[in-house]
TISE-156926 format. One record per residue (C-alpha): residue number from 0; z, x, y. Coordinates in Angstrom, 2 decimals, decimal comma, always signed. Each point is the difference from the previous one (the first is absolute). Layout:
# TISE-156926
PT  koldren        z        x        y
PT      NUM        Z        X        Y
...
//
This chain:
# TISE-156926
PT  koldren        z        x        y
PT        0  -111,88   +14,87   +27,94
PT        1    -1,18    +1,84    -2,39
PT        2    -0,20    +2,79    -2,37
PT        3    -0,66    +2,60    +2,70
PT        4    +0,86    -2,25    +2,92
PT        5    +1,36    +1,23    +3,13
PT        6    -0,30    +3,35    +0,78
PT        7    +1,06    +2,06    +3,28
PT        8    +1,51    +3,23    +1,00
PT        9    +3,57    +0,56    -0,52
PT       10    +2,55    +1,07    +2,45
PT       11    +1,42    +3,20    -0,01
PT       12    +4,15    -1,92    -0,15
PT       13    +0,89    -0,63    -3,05
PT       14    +0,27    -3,85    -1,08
PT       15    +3,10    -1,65    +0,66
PT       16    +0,52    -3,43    -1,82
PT       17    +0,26    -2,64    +3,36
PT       18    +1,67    -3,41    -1,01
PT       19    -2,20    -2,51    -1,21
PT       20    -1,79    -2,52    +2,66
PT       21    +0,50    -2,62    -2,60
PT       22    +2,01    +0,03    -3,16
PT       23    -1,63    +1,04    -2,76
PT       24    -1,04    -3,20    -2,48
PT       25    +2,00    -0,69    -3,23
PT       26    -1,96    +0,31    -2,98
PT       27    -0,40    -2,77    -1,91
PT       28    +1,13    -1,25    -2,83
PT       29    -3,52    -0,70    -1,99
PT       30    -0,44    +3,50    +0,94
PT       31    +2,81    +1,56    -1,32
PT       32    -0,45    -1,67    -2,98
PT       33    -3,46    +1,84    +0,16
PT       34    +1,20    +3,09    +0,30
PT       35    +2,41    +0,23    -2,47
PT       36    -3,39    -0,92    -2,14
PT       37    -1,81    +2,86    +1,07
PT       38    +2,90    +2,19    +0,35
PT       39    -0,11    +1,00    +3,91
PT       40    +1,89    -0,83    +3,18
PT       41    -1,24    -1,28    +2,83
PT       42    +2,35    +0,86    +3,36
PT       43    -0,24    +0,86    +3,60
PT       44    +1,62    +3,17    +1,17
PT       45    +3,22    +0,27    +1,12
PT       46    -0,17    +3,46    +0,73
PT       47    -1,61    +3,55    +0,97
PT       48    +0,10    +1,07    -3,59
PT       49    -1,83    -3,23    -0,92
PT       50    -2,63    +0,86    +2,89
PT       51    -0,20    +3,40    -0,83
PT       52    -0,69    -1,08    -3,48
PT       53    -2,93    -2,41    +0,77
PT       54    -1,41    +3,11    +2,39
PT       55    -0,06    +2,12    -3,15
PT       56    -2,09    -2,38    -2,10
PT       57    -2,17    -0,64    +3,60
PT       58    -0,68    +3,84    +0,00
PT       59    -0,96    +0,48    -3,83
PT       60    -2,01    -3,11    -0,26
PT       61    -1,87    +0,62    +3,68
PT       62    -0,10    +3,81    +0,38
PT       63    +0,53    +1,29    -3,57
PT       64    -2,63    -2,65    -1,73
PT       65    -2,57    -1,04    +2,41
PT       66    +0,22    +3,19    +2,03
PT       67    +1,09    -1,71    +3,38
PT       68    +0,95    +2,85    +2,47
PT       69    +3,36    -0,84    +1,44
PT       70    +1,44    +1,13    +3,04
PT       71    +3,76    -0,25    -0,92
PT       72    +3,38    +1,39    +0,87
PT       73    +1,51    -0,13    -3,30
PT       74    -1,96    +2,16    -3,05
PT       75    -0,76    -2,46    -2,32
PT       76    +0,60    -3,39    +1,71
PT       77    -2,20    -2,32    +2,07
PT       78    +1,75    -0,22    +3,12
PT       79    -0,88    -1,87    +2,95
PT       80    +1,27    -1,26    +3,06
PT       81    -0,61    -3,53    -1,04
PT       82    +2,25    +0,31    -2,91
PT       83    +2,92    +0,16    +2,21
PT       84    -0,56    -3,38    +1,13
PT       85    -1,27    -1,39    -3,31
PT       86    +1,73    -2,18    -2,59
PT       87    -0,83    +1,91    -3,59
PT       88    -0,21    -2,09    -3,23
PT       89    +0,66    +1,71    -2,99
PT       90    -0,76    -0,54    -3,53
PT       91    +1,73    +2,15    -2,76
PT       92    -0,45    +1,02    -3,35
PT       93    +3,49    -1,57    -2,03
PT       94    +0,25    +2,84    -2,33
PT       95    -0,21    +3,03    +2,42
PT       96    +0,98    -1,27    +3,37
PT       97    -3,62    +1,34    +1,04
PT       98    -1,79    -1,64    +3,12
PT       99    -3,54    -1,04    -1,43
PT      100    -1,07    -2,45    +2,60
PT      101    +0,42    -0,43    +3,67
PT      102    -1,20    -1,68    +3,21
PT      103    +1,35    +0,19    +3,84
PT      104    +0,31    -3,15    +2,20
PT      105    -0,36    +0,31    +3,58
PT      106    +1,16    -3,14    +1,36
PT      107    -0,43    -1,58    +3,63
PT      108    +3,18    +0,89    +1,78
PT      109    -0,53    +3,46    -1,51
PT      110    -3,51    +0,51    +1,06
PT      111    +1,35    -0,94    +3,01
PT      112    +2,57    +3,34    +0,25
PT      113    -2,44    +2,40    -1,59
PT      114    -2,91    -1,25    +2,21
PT      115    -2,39    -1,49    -1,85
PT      116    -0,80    -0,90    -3,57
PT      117    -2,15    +3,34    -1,18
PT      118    -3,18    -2,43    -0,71
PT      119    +0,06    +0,39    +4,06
PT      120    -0,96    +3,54    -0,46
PT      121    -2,95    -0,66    -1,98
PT      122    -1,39    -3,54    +0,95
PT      123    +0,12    -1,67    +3,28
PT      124    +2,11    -3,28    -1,39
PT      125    -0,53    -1,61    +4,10
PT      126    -0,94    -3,49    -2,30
PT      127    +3,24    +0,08    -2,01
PT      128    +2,42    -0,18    +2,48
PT      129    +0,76    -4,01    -0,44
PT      130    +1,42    +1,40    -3,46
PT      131    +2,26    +2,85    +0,84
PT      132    +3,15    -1,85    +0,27
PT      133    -0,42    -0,89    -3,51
PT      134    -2,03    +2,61    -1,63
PT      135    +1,22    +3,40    -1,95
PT      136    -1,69    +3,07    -0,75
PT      137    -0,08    +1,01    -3,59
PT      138    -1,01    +3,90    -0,99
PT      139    +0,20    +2,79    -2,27
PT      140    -0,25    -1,71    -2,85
PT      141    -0,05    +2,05    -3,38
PT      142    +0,59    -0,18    -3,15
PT      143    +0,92    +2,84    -2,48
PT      144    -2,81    +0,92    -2,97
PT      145    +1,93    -1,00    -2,47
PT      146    +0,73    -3,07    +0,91
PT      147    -2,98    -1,96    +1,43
PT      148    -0,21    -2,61    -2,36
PT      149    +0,37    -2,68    +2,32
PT      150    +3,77    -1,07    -0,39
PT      151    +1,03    +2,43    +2,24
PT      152    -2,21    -1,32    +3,37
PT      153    +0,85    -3,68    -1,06
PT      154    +3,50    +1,04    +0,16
PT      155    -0,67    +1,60    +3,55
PT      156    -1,87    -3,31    +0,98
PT      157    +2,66    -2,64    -1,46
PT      158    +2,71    +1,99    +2,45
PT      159    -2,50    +0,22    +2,95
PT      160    -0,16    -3,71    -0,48
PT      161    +3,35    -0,79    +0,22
PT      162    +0,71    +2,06    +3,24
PT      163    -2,69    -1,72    +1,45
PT      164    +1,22    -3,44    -0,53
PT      165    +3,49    +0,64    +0,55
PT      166    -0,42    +1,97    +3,21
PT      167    -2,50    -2,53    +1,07
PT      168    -3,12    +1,69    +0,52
PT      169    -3,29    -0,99    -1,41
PT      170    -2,44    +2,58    +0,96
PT      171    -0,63    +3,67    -1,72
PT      172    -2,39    +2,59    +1,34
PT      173    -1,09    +3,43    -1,43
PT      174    -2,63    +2,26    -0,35
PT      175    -1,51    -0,35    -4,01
PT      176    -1,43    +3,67    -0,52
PT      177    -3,17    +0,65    -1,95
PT      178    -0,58    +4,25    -1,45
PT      179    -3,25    +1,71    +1,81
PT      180    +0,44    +2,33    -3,46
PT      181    -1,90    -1,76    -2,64
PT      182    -1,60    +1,72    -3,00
PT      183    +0,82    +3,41    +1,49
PT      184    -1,85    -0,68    +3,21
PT      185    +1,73    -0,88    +3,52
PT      186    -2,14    -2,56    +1,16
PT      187    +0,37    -3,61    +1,95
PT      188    -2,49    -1,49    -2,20
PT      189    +2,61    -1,92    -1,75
PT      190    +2,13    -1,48    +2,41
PT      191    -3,25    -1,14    +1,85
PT      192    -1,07    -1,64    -3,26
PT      193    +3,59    -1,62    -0,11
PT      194    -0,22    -1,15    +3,67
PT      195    -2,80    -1,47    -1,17
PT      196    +0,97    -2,21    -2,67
PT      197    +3,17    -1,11    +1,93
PT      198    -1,48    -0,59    +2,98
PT      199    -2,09    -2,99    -1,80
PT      200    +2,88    -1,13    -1,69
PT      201    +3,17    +0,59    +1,60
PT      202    -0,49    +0,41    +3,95
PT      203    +2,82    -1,78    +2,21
PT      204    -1,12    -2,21    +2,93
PT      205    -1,31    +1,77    +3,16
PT      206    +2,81    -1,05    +1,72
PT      207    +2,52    +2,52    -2,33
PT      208    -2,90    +3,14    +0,41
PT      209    +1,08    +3,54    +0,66
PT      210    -1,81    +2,63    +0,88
PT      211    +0,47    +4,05    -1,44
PT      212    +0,62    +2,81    +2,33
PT      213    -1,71    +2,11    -1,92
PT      214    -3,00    -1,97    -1,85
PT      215    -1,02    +0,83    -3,67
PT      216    -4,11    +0,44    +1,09
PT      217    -0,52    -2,54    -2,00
PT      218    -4,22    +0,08    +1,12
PT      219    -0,52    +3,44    -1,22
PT      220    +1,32    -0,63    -3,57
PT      221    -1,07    -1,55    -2,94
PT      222    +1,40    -3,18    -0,93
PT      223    -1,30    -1,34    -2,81
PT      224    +1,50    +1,75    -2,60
PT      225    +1,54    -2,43    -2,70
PT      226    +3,90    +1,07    -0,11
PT      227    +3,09    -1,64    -0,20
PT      228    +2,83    -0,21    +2,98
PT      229    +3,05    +1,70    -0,78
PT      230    +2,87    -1,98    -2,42
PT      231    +1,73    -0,72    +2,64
PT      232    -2,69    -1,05    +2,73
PT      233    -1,12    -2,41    -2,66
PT      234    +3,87    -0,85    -0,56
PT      235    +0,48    -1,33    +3,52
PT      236    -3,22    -2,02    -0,31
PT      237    +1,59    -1,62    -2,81
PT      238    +2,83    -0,68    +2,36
PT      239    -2,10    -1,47    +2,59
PT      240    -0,48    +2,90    +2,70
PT      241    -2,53    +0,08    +1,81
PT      242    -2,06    +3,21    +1,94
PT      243    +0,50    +0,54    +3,23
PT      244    -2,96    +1,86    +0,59
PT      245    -2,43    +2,86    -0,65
PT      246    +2,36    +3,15    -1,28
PT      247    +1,44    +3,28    +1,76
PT      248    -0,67    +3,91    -0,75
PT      249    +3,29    +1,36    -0,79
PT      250    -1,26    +3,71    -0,07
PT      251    +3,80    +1,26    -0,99
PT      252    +0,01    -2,57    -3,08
PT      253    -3,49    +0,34    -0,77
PT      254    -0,49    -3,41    -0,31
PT      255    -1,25    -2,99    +1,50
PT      256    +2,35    -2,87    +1,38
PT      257    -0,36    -3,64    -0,21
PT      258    +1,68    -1,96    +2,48
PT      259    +1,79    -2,76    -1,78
PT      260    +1,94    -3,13    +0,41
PT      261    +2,20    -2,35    -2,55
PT      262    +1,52    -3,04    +1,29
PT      263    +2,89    -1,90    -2,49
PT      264    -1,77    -3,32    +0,93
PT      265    -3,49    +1,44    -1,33
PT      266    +2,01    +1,14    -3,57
PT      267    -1,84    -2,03    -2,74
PT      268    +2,68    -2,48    -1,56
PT      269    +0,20    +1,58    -3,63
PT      270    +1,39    +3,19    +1,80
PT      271    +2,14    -1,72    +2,59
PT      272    +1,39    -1,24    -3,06
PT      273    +0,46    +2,96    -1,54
PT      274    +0,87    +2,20    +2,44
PT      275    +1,96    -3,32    +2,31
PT      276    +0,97    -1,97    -3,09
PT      277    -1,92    -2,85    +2,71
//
């Protein structure tokens, strides 16, 4: 869910584009509006090339900037075998036709095909089954350098919105990834210090908990170093989510995952408004 979320070995097949489980939300009309503002596009692909395009800006953003090692069949794209089950949103630069943003939406009936949602792989989700018929997994998330000035993810989010509410589902999931690199060092310190703050804050019920296959060790690291979650860890807070649980070692990635959950009932009312018009 997340600016690293969801990560998993790719098949060796090439990615064919499967019809969609659901169709693929509208955008709205407060958010074109928007985008014609900001000059980008907000779509969902219709296409391989439109895939292949998000892949690109997957692989430069998660191999080529944080130094992710990637297991993929295609040089230069982020390929995995999730992506051929996956809705992916798109949001493009107006002037150059660029892809600058992107997410992928698993959705129910499509978890269903693949197998599981790929948060299976690295939490045990046993106390979320009572959502699944309603709930979609939201990954890869990125956003290109030059363009993380916020419009870009709210444009992302407004769309993500509307699919939700149109295909009526009201539950997201994803894994919210935190960098072991920080000042040069690799090092857990920070995400334990994170986990920290958001587990007094922002912990779900007991009754939504999850558990990680492979457990950040949280007891052997320091935790009370004063830093600041990711932009967009502390943008789904904003939004309401809430953690899941204590976060994941994803050793490819480098990073540590947060197991996260956003329901559209929990979405404060100035952004159901804006994002809902509600």
């Amino acid at each position: 869910m997340t600016s690293t979320a969801i990560h998993t070995t790719p098949t060796l097949a090439s990615p064919t584009i499967q019809a969609p489980a659901m169709p693929a939300a509208a955008v709205p009309i407060a958010l074109k509006l928007a985008e014609r503002a900001t000059g980008i596009e907000v779509q969902w692909a219709r296409h391989q090339d439109d895939v292949r395009a998000a892949q690109r800006l997957r692989y430069d953003v998660f191999a080529g900037e944080m130094g992710a090692r990637l297991n993929t069949p295609l040089a230069g794209h982020d390929v995995d075998l999730f992506d051929n089950f996956c809705e992916h949103l798109l949001v493009r630069d107006q002037a150059t036709g660029q892809v600058i943003g992107t997410y992928r939406v698993l959705t129910p009936a499509q978890a269903k095909r693949v197998g599981s949602f790929y948060s299976d792989t690295e939490f045990d989700l046993t106390r979320l089954r009572s959502l699944r018929e309603r709930m979609v997994e939201l990954g890869r998330s990125c956003v290109h350098p030059d363009h993380r000035h916020g419009g870009v993810i709210m444009a992302l989010w407004g769309a993500l919105a509307e699919f939700m509410v149109r295909n009526q589902l009201d539950s997201m999931i994803g894994c919210a990834s935190i960098p072991m690199l920080h000042n040069g060092v690799v090092s857990g310190d920070v995400a334990a210090s994170i986990w920290r703050q958001v587990q007094a804050t922002h912990l779900a019920p007991i009754d939504y908990h999850v558990r990680p296959r492979l457990p950040l060790p949280i007891d052997q690291l320091d935790c009370t170093l004063d830093v600041e979650p990711p932009a967009l860890i502390k943008g789904y807070l904003r939004l309401g989510a809430k953690v899941l649980g204590a976060p994941a070692w994803d050793p490819d990635f480098n990073t540590a995952d947060l197991p996260m959950l956003m329901r559209i009932a929990d979405l404060p009312a100035r952004y159901r408004k804006h994002f809902l018009g509600a």
